[in-house]
N, CA, C and O atoms as a MOPAC input file, in Angstrom:
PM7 MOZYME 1SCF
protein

 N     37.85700 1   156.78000 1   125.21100 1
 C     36.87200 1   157.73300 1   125.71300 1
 C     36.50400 1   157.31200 1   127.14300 1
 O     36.25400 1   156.13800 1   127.41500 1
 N     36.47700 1   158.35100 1   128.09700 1
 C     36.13300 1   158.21800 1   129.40400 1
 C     35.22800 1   158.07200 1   129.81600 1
 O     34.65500 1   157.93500 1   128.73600 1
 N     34.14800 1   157.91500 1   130.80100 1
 C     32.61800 1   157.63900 1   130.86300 1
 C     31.70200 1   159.05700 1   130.86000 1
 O     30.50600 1   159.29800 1   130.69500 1
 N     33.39600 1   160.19500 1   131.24400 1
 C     32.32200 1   161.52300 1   131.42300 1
 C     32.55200 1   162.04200 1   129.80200 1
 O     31.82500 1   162.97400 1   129.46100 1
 N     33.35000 1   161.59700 1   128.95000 1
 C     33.47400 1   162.09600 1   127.76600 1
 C     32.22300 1   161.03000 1   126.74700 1
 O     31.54700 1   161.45600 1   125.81100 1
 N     32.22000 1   159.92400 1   127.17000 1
 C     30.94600 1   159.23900 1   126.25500 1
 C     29.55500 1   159.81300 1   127.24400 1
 O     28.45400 1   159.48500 1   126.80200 1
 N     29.57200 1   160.55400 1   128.40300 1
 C     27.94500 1   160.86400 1   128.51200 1
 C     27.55600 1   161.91700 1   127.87100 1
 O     26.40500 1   162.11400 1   127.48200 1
 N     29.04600 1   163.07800 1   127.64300 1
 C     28.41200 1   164.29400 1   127.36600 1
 C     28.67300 1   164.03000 1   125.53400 1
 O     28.64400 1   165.12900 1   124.98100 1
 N     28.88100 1   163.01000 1   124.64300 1
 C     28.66900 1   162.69200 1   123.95500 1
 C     26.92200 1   162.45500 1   123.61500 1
 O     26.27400 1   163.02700 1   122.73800 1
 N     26.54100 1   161.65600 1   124.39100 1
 C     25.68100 1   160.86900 1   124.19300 1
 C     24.61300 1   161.93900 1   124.45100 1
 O     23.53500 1   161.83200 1   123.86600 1
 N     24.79300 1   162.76200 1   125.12200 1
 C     23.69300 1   163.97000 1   125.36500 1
 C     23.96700 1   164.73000 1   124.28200 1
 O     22.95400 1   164.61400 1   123.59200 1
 N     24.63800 1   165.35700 1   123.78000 1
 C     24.59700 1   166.07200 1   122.33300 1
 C     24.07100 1   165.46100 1   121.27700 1
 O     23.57800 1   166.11800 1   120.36100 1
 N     24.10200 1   164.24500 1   121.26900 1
 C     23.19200 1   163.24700 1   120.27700 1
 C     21.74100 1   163.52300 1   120.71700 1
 O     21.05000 1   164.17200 1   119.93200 1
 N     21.01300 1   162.97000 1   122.26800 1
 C     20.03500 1   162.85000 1   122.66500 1
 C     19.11800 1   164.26000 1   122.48300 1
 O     17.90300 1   164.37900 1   122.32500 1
 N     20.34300 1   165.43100 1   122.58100 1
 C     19.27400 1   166.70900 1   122.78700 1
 C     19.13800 1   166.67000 1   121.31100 1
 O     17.99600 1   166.75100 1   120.85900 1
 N     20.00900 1   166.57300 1   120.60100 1
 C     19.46600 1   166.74900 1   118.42700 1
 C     18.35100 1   166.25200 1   118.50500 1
 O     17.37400 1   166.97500 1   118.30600 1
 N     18.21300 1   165.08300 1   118.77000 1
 C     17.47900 1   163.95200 1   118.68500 1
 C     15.92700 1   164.79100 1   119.21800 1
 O     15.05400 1   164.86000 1   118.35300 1
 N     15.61700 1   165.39700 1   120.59100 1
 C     14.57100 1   165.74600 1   121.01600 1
 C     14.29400 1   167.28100 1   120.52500 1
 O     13.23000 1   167.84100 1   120.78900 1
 N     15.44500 1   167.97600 1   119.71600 1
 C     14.97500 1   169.37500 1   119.13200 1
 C     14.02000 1   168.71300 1   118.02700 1
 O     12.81700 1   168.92300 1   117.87500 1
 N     14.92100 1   167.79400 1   117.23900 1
 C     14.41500 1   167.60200 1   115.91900 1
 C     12.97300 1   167.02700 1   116.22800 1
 O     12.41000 1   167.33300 1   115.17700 1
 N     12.02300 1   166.39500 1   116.99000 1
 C     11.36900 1   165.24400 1   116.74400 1
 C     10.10700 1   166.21400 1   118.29900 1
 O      9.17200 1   165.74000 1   118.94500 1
 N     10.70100 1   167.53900 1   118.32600 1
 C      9.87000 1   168.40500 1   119.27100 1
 C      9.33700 1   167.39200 1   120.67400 1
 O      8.15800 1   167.17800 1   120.95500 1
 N     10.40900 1   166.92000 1   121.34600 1
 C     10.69600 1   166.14200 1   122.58300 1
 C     10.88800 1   166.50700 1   123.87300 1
 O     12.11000 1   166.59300 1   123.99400 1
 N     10.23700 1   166.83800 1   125.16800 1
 C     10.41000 1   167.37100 1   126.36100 1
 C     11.09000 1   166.14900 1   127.05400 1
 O     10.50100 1   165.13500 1   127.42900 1
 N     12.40300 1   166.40300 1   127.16200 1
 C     13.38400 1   165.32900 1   128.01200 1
 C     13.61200 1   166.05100 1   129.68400 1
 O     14.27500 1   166.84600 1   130.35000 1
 N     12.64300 1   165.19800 1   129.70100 1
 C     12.12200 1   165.52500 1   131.70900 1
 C     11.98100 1   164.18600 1   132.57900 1
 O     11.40500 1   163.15300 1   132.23700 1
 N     12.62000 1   164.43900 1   133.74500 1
 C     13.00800 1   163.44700 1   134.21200 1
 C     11.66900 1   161.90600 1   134.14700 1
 O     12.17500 1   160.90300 1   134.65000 1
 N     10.18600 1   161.66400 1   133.63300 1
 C      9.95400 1   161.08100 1   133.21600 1
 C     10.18100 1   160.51500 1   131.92000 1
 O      9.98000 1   159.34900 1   131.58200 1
 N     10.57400 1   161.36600 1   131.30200 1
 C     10.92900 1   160.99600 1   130.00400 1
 C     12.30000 1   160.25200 1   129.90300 1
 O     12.54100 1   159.28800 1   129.17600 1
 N     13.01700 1   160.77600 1   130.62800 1
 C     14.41100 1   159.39400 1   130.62900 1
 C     14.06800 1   158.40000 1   131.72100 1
 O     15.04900 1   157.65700 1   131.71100 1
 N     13.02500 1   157.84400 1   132.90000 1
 C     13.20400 1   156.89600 1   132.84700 1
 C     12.15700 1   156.20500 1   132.13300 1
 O     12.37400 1   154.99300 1   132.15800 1
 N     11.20400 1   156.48000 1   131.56400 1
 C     10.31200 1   155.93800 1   130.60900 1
 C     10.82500 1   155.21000 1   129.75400 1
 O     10.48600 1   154.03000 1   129.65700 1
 N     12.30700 1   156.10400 1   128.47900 1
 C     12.99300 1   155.88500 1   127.74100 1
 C     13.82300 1   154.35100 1   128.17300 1
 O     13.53100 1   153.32200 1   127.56500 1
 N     14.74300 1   154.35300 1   129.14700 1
 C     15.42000 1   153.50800 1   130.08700 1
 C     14.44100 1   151.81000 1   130.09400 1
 O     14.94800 1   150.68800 1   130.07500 1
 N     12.82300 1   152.19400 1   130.13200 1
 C     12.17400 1   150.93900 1   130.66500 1
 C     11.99400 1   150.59500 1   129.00400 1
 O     11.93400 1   149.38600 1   128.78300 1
 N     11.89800 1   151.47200 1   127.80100 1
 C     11.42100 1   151.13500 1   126.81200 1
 C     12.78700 1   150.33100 1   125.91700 1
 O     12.77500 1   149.31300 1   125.22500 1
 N     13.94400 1   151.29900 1   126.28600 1
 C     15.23800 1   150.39500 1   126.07800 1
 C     15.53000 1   149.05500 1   126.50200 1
 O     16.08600 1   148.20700 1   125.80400 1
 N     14.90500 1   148.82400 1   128.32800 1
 C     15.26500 1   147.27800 1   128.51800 1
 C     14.28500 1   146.50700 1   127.85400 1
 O     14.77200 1   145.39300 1   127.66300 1
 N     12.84200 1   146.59100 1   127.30100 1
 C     12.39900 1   145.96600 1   126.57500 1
 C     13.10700 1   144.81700 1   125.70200 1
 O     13.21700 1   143.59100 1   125.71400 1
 N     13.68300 1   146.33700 1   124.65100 1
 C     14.32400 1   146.33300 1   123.50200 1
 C     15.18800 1   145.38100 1   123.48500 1
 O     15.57100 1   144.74800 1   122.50100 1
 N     15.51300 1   145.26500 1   124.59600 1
 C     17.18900 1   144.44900 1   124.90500 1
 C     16.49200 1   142.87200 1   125.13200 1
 O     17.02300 1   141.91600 1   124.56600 1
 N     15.14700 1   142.65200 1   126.08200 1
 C     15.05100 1   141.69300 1   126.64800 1
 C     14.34500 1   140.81300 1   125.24700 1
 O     14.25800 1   139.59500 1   125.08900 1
 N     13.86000 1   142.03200 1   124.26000 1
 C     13.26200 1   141.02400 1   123.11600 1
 C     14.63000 1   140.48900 1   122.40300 1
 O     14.64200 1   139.25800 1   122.41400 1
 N     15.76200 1   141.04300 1   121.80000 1
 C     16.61200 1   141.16600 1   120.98000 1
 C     17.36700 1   139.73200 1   121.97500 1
 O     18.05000 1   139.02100 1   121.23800 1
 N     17.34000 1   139.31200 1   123.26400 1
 C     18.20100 1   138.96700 1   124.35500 1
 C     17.17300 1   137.30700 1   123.95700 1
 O     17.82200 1   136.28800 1   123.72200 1
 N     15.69100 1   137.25600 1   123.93400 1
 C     15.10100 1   136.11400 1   123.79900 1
 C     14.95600 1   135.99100 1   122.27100 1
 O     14.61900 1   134.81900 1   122.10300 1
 N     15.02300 1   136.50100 1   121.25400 1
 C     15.38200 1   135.98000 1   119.69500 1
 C     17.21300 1   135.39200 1   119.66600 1
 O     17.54700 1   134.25300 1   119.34200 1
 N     17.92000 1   136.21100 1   119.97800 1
 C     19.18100 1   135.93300 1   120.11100 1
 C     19.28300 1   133.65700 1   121.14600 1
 O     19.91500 1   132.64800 1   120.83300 1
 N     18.47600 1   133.91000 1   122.07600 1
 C     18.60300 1   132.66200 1   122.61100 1
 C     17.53400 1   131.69400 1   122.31300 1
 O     17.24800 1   130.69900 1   122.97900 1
 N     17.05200 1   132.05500 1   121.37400 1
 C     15.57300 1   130.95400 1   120.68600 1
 C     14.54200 1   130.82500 1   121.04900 1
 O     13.90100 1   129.87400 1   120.60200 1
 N     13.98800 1   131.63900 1   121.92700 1
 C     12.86600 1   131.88100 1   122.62100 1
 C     11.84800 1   132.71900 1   122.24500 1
 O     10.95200 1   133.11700 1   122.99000 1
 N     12.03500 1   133.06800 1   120.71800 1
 C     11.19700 1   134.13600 1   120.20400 1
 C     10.93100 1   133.86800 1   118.17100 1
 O     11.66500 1   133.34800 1   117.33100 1
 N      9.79000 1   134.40400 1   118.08300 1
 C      9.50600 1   133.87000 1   116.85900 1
 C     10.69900 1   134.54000 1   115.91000 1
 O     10.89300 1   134.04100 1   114.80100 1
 N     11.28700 1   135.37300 1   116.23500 1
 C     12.50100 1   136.19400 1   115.63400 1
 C     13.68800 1   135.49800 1   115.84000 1
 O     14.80800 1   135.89400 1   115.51800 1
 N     13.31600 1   134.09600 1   116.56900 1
 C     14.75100 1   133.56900 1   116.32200 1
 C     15.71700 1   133.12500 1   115.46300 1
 O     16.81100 1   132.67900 1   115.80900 1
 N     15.03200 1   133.33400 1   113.54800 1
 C     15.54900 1   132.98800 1   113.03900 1
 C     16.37700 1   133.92400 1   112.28000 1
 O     17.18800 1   133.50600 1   111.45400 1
 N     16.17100 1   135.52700 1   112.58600 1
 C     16.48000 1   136.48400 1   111.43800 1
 C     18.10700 1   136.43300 1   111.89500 1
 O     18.66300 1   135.81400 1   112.80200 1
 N     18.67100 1   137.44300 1   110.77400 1
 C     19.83500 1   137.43900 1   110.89900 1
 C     20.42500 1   138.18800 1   111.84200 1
 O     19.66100 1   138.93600 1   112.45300 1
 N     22.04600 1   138.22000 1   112.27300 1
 C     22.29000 1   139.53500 1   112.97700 1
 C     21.63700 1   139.75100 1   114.18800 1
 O     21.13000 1   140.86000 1   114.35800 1
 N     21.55900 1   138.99500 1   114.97400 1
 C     20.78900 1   138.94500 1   116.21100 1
 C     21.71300 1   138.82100 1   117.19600 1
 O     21.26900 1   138.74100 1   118.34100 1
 N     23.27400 1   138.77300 1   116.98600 1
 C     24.10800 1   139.03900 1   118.06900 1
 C     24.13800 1   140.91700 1   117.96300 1
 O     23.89100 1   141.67800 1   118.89800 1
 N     24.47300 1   141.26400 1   116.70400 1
 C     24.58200 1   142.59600 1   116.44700 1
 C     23.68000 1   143.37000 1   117.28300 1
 O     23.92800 1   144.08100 1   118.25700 1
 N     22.31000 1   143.01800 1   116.56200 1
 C     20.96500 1   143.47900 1   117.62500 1
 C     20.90200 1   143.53100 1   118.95900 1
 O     20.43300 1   144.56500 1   119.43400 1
 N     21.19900 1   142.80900 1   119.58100 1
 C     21.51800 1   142.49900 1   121.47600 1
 C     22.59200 1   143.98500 1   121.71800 1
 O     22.39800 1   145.08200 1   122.24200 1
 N     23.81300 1   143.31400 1   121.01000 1
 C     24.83500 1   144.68900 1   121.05200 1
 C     24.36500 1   145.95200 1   121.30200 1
 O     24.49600 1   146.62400 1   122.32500 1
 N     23.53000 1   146.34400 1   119.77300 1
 C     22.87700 1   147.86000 1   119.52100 1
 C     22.04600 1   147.73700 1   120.85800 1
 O     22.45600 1   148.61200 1   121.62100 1
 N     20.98700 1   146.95700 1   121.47100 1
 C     19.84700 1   147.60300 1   122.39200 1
 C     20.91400 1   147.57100 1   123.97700 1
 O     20.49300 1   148.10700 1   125.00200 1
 N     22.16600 1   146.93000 1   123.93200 1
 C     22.99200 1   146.88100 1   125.12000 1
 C     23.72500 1   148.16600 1   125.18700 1
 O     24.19100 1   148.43500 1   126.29400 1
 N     23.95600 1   149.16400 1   124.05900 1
 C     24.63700 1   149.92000 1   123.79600 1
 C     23.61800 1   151.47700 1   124.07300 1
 O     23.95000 1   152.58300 1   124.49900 1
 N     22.37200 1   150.96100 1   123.63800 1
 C     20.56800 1   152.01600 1   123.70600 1
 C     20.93100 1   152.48000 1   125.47500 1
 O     21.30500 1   153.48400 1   126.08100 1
 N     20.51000 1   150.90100 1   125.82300 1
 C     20.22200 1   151.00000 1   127.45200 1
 C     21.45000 1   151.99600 1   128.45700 1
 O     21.11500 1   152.75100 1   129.37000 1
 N     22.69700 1   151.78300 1   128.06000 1
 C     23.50500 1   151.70200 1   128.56500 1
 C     23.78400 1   153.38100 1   128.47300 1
 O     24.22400 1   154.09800 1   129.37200 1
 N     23.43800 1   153.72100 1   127.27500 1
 C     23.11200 1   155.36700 1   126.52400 1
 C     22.28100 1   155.82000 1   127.49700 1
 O     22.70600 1   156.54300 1   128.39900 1
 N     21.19500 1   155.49500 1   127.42400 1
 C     19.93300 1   155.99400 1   128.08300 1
 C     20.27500 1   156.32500 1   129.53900 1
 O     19.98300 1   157.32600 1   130.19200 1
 N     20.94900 1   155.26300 1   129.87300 1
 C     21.49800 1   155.02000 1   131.63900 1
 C     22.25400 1   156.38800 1   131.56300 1
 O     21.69100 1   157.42300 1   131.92100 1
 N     23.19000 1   156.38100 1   131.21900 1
 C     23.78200 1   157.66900 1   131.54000 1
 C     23.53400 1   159.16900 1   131.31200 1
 O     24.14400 1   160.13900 1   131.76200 1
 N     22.13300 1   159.07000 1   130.22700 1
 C     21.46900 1   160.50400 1   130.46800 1
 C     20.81000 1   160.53000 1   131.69900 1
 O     20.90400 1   161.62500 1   132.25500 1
 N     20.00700 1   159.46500 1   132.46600 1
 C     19.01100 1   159.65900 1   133.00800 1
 C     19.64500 1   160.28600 1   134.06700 1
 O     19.09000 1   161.20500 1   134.67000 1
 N     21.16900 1   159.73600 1   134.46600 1
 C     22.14200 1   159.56600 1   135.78900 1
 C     22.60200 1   161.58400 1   135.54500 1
 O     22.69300 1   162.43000 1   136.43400 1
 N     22.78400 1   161.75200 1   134.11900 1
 C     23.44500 1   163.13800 1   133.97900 1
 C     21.98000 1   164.09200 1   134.56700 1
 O     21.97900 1   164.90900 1   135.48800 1
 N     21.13100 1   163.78700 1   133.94200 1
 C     19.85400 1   164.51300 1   134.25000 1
 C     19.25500 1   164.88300 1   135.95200 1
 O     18.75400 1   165.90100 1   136.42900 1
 N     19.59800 1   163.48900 1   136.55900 1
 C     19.63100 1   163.57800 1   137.89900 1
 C     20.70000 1   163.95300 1   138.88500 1
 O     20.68900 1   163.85000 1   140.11200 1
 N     21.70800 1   164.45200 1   138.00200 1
 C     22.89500 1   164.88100 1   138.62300 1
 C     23.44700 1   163.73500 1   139.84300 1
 O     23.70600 1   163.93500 1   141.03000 1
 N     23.52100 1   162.15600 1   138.82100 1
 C     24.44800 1   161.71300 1   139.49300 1
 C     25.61900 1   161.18700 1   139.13700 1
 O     25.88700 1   160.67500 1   138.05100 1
 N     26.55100 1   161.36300 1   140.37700 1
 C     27.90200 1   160.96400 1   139.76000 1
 C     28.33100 1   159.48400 1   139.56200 1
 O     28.83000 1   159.10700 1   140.62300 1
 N     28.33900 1   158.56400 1   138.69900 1
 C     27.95000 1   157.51100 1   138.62600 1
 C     29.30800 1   156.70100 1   138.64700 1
 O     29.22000 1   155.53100 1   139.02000 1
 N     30.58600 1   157.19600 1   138.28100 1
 C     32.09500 1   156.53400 1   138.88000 1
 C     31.82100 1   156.57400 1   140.50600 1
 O     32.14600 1   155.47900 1   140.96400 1
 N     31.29700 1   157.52600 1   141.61600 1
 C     30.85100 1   157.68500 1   142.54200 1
 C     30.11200 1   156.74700 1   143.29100 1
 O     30.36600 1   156.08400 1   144.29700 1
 N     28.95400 1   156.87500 1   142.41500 1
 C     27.53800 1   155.72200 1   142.97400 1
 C     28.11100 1   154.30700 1   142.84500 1
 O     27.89100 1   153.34600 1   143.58200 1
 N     28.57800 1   154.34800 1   142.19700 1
 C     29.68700 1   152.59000 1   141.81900 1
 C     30.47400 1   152.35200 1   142.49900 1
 O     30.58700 1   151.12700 1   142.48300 1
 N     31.37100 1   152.90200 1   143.35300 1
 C     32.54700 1   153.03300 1   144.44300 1
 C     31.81000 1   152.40000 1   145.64200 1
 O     32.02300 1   151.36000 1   146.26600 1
 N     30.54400 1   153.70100 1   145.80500 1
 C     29.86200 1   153.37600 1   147.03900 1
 C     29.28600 1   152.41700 1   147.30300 1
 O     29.26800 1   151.94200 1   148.43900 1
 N     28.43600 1   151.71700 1   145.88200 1
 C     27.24500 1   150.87500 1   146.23400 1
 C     28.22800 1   149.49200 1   145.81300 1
 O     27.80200 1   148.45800 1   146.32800 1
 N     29.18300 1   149.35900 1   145.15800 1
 C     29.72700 1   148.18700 1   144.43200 1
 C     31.25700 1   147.92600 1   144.67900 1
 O     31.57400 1   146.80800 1   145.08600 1
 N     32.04700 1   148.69300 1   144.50400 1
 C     33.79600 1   148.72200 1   144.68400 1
 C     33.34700 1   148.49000 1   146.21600 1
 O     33.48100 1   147.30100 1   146.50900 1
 N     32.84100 1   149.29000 1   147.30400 1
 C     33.29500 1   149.06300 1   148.54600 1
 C     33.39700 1   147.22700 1   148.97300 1
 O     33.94500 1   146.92400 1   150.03300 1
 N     32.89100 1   146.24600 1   148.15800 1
 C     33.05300 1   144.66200 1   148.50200 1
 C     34.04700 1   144.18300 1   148.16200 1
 O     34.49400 1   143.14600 1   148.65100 1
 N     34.90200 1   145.21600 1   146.74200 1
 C     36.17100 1   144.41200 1   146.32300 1
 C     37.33500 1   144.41700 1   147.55700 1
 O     37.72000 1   145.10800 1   148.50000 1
 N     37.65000 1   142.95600 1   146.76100 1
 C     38.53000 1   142.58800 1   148.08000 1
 C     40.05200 1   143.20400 1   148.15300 1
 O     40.77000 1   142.96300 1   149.12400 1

C-alpha cells in the first residue's frame, strides 16, 4: 500500500468513526487529535522504557506500536485535511540534504 492509498484508507475509517460518535473533524479537531495521540505514544514510550508505574504490564512493545501507528494515522489526516502533499513536503524540507 502506497502512502496515498493508506491516507485515503485511513480517512474512510476516521469519517465512520466521527458519523458514528456525532464528531465535527475541523481543522482543530485533527490537530488536537495529533497532540492527544503524541501523548499516547509518549506514555506507552515511558512504560515500555521503565519510567512509568505501567512498567510492568504486558505487551508494552505492542502498545508503543498501536500509539506509533494512532499518531502516524492522525498525521496524515491532518496533512489530507490541509491539503498537503506530504511525498512533496518531504522532498522539500528533508530529501533536498540527501547526498
Amino acid at each position: 500500500m502506497d502512502l496515498q492509498e493508506l491516507t485515503e484508507a485511513v480517512e474512510a475509517i476516521s469519517r465512520r468513526y466521527a458519523t458514528n460518535f456525532g464528531i465535527e473533524r475541523n481543522g482543530d479537531w485533527f490537530v488536537l487529535k495529533l497532540q492527544e495521540e503524541l501523548g499516547e505514544l509518549t506514555q506507552a514510550y515511558l512504560a515500555l522504557t521503565g519510567q512509568s508505574r505501567r512498567s510492568t504490564e504486558p505487551g508494552l512493545k505492542d502498545k508503543l506500536g498501536d500509539e506509533v501507528a494512532d499518531l502516524l494515522c492522525q498525521l496524515l489526516l491532518m496533512a489530507r485535511h490541509a491539503e498537503i502533499d506530504v511525498p512533496e513536503a518531504v522532498r522539500r524540507k528533508w530529501l533536498k540534504w540527501a547526498a
